[in-house]
C-alpha positions as CSV (number, residue, x, y, z in Angstrom):
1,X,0.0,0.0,0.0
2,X,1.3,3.2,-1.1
3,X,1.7,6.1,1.9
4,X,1.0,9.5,1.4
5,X,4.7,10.4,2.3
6,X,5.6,8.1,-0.6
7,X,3.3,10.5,-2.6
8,X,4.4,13.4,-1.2
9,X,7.5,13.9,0.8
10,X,6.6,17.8,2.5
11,X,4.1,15.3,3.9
12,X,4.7,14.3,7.4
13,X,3.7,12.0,10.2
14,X,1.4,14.4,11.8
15,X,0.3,17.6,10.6
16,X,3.0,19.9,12.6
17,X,5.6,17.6,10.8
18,X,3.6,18.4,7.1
19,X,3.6,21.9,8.5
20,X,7.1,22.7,9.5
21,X,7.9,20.6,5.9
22,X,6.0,23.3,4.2
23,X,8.0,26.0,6.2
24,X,10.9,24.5,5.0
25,X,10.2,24.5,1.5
26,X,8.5,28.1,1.0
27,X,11.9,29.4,2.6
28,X,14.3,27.8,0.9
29,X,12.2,28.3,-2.5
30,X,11.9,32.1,-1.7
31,X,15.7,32.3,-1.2
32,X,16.6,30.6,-4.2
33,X,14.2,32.5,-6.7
34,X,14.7,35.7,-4.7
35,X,18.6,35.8,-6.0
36,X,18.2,34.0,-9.5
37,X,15.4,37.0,-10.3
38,X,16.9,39.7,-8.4
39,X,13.8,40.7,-6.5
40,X,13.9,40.4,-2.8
41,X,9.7,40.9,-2.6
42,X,9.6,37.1,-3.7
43,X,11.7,36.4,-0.4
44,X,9.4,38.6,1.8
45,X,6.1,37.1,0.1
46,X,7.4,33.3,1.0
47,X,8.7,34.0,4.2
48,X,5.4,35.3,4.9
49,X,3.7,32.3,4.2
50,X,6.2,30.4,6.1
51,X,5.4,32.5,8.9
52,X,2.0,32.1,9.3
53,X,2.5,28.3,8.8
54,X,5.2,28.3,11.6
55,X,2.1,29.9,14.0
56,X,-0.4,27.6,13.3
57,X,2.1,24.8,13.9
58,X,2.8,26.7,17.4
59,X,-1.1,26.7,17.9
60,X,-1.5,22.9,17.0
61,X,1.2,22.2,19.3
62,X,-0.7,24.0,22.1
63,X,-3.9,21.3,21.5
């Protein structure tokens, strides 16, 4: 049987883990295609989403 982390590896054991996977990416993604196109608003965009996804893992983790 196929898992969904086989599917989907930002997918994690529990929905902080798929969380803090997604913080991960956005970040690492804004960096990268804030210096290849020269325009740090794509860098402040993700790393607001990243944000917001870092506080709701903070609130699931207060359950």
């Amino acid at each position: 049987m196929t898992t969904p982390q086989q599917l989907n590896p930002l997918i994690g054991d529990t929905c902080q883990d798929t969380l803090e996977n997604l913080t991960t990416c956005l970040s690492r993604l804004g960096e990268t295609l804030a210096a290849s196109h020269a325009d740090p608003s794509i860098y402040f965009f993700t790393a607001s989403c990243a944000a917001a996804l870092r506080f709701e893992a903070g609130r699931l983790g207060q359950r």
